[in-house]
C-alpha positions as CSV (number, residue, x, y, z in Angstrom):
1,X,-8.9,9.0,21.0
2,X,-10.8,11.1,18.4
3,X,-12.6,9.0,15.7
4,X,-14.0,10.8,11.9
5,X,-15.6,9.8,9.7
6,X,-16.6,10.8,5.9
7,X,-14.2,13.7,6.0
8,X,-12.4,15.9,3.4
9,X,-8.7,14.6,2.9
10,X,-7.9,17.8,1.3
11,X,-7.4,19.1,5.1
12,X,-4.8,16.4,5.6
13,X,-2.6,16.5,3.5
14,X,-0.4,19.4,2.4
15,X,-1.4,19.7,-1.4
16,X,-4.6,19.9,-0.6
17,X,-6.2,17.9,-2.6
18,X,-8.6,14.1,-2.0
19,X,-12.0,13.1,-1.9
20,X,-13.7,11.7,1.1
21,X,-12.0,9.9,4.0
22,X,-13.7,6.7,5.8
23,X,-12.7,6.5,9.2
24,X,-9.4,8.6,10.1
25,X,-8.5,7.2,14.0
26,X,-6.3,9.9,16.1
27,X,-4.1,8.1,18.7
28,X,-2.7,10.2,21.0
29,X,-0.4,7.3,22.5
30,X,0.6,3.5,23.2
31,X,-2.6,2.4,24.8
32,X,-4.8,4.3,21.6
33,X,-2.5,2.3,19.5
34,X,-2.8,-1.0,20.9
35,X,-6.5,-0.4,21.0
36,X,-5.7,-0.3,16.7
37,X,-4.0,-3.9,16.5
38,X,-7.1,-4.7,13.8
39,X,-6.2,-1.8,12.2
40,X,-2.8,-1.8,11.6
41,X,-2.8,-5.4,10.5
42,X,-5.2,-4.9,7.6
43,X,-2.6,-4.3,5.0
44,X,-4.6,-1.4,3.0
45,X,-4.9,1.0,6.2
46,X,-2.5,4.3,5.7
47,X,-0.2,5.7,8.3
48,X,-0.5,9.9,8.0
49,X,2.0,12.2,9.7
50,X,2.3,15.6,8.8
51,X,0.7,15.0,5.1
52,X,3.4,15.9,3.4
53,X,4.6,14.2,0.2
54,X,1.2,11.9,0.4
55,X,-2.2,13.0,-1.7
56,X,-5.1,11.0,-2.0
57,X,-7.5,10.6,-4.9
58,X,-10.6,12.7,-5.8
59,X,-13.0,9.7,-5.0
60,X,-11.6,9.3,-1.6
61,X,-9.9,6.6,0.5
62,X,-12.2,3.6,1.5
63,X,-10.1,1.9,4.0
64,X,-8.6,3.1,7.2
65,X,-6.3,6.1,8.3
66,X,-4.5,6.5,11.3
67,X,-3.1,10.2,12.0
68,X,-0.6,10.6,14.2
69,X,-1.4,14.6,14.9
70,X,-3.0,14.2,17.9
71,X,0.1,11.4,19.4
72,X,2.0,12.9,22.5
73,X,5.1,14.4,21.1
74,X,8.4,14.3,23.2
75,X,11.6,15.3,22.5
76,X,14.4,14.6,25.2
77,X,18.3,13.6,25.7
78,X,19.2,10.4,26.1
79,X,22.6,11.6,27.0
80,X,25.4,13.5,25.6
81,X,25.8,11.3,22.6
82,X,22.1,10.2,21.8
83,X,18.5,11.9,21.6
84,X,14.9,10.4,21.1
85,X,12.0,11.6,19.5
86,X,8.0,10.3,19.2
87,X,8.2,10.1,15.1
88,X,5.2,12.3,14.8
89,X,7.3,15.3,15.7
90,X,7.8,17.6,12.6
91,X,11.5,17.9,11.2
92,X,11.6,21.7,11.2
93,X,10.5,21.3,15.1
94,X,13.0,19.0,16.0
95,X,15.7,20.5,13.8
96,X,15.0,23.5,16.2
97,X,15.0,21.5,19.3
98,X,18.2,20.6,18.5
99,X,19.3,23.9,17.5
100,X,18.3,25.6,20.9
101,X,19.7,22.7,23.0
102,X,23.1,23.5,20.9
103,X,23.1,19.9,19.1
104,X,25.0,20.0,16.1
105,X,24.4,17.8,13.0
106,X,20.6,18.0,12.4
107,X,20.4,21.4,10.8
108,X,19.3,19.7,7.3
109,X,16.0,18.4,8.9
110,X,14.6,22.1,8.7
111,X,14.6,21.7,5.0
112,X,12.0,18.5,5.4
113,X,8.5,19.3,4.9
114,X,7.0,16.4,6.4
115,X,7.0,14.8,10.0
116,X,10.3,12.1,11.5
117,X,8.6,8.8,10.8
118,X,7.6,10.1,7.5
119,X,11.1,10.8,6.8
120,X,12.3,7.8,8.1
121,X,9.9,5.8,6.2
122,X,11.9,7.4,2.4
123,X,14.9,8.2,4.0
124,X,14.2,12.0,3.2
125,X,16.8,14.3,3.2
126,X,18.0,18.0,2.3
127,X,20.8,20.1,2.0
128,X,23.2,16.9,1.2
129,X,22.1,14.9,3.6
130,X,19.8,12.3,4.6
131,X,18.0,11.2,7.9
132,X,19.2,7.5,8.2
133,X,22.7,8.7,8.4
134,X,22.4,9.9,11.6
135,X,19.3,7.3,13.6
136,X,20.5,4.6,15.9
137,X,17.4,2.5,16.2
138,X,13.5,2.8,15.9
139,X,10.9,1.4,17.5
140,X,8.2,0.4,15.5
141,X,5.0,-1.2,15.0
142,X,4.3,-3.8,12.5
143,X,2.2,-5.7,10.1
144,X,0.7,-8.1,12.7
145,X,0.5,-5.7,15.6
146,X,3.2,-6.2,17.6
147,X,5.8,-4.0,18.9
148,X,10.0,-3.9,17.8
149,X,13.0,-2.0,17.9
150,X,15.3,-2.4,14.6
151,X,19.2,-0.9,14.8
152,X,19.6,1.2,12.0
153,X,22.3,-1.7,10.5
154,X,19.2,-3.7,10.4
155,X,17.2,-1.8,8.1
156,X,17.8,-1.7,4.9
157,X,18.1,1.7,3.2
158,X,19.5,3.7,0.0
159,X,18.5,7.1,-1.9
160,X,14.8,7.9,-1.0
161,X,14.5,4.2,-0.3
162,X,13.4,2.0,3.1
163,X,12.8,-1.7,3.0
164,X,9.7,-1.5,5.5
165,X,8.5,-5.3,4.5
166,X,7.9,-5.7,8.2
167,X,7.5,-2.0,9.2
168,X,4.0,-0.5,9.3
169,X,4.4,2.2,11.6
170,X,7.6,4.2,13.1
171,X,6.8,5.2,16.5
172,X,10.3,6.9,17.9
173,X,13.6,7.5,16.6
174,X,16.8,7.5,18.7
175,X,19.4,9.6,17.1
176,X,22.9,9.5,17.4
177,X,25.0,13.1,18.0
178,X,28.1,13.7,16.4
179,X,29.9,14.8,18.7
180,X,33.3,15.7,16.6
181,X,30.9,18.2,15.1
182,X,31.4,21.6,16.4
183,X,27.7,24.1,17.1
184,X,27.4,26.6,14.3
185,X,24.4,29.6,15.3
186,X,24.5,30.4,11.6
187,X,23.8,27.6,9.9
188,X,20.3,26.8,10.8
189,X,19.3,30.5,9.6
190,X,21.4,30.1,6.3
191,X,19.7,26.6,5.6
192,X,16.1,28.3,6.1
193,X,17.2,31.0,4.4
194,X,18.1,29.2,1.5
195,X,14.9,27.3,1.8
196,X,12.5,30.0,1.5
197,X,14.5,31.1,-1.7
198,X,14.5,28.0,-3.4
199,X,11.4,26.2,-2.3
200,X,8.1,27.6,-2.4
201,X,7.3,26.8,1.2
202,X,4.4,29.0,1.8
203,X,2.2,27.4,-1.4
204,X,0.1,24.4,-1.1
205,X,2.0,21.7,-2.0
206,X,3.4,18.0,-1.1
207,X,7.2,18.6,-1.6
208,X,9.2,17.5,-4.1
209,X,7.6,14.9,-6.7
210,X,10.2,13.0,-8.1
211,X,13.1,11.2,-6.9
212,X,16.2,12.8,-8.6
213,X,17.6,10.1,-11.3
214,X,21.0,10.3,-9.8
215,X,23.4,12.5,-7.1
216,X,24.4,14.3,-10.3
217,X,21.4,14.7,-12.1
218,X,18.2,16.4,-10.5
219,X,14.7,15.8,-11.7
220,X,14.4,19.9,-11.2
221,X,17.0,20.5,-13.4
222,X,15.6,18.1,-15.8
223,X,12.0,19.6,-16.0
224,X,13.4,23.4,-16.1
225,X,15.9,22.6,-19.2
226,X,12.9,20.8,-20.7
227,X,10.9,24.4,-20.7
228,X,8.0,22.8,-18.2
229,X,8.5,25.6,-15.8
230,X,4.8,26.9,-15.1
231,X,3.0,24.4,-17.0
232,X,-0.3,23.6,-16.0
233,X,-3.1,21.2,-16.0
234,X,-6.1,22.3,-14.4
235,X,-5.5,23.5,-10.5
236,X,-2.1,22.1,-10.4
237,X,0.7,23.8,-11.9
238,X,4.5,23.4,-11.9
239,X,6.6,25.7,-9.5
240,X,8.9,28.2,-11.4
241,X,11.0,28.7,-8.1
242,X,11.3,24.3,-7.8
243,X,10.5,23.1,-10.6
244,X,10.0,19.7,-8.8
245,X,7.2,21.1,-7.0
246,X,4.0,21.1,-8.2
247,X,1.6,23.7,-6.9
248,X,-1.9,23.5,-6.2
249,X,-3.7,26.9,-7.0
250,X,-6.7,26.1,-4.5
251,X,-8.9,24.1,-7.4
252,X,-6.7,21.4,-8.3
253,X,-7.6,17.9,-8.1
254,X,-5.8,14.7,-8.0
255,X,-6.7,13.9,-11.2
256,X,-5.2,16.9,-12.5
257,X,-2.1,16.2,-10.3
258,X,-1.2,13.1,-11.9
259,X,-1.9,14.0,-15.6
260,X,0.5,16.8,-15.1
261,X,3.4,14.0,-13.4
262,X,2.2,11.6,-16.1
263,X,2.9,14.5,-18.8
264,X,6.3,15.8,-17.2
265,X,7.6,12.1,-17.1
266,X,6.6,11.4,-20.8
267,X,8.7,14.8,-21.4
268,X,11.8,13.7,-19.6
269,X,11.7,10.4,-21.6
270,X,11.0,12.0,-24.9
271,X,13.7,14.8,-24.4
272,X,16.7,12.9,-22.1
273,X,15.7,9.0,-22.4
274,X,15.4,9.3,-18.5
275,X,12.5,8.0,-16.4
276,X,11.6,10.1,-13.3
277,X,10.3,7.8,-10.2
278,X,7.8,9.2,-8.5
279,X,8.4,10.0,-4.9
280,X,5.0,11.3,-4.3
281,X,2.1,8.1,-3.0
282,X,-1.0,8.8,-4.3
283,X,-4.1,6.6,-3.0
């Protein structure tokens, strides 16, 4: 297991932007893990997949990180009716998986920046859809160490939302397949499609910011009829393409980061009388 220590977070996250780490531990499987019981039990250490919608402040983190980069990442076929995935797996990889194994129903998960457990720890979603409507159970570590498997009617989740009181690491995912869904070639390639056109997937940045007030309402629609399109504060700037992006040029910072979400959200308030939640975590 790979151990470092007193490094840049900027390369860990996919904004691109942090301070110092202290140590960052790289389990690679059960036996690193258990070798981390300490770790996971102190209630301040952070649980890093692919970085994504995650950004740590420019004076660094000071307690523990465990990255699951480096963790063994399998994808297989339970059967004809479930599938099971290590959570460190990216969506966009396993949305592929499924896509060249002819497994219909996970298409969406290409438009998800971020790894499985990270989804599955905010219910991410794209494309009108969300991951927990499709997981069976996940096996988990939590707070005190020990290992679990939850059924998915045993977790509690909503929009962007997972009670994780217990949880403090996902480990796998079973999935369930649809099968009264029929195989469509196209639709992966018109989701990514889409993606690129909408999103501005090839900039440094941590995917959307804020949770959209409502299924009607979203927070991008909010910030572009408010005229906030392109503004700036420092390094960070905000995404004309998605306007709930926010774009580091290469010199943001974090603090520049959050006094542009804490300037957009005392826009929306001003201008609608709606308060944008912040999906982003910022340590």
């Amino acid at each position: 297991m790979d151990i470092l220590d007193k490094v840049s977070l900027k390369n860990y996250t996919t904004i691109r932007i942090g301070g110092k780490s202290s140590k960052i531990y790289f389990p690679e499987n059960l036996e690193d893990l258990d070798q981390l019981k300490s770790q996971v039990s102190q209630k301040k250490t952070i649980i890093l997949g692919n970085g994504s919608n995650i950004a740590f402040k420019d004076s660094g983190y000071k307690s523990s990180i465990i990255s699951l980069k480096h963790f063994k990442k399998p994808i297989r076929c339970i059967d004809d009716f479930q599938l099971n995935s290590i959570a460190g797996v990216s969506c966009a990889r396993f949305a592929k998986f499924c896509f060249k194994n002819k497994i219909p129903g996970f298409e969406f998960l290409h438009g998800i920046p971020g790894s499985l457990g990270g989804a599955a720890a905010m219910n991410a979603g794209a494309f009108d859809d969300q991951i927990w409507n499709h997981i069976d159970s996940v096996r988990c570590i939590l707070h005190n160490g020990t290992i679990a498997t939850y059924k998915s009617n045993n977790v509690k989740t909503s929009y962007r939302y997972v009670d994780k009181s217990d949880i403090k690491i996902f480990l796998d995912l079973t999935f369930n397949i649809n099968k009264s869904l029929k195989f469509n070639k196209q639709l992966l390639s018109k989701y990514s499609l889409k993606r690129s056109v909408t999103q501005p997937i090839r900039q440094w940045s941590s995917g959307c910011i804020f949770k959209n007030p409502s299924i009607k309402i979203s927070a991008s629609s909010l910030i572009d009829s408010a005229r906030l399109a392109k503004t700036r504060v420092g390094g960070i700037y905000v995404s004309r393409k998605h306007c709930n992006y926010l774009i580091n040029d290469g010199t943001g910072t974090c603090y520049d980061l959050e006094e542009l979400i804490l300037f957009i959200r005392k826009k929306i308030i001003t201008k609608y009388n709606i308060t944008l939640d912040r999906e982003i975590c910022i340590y």
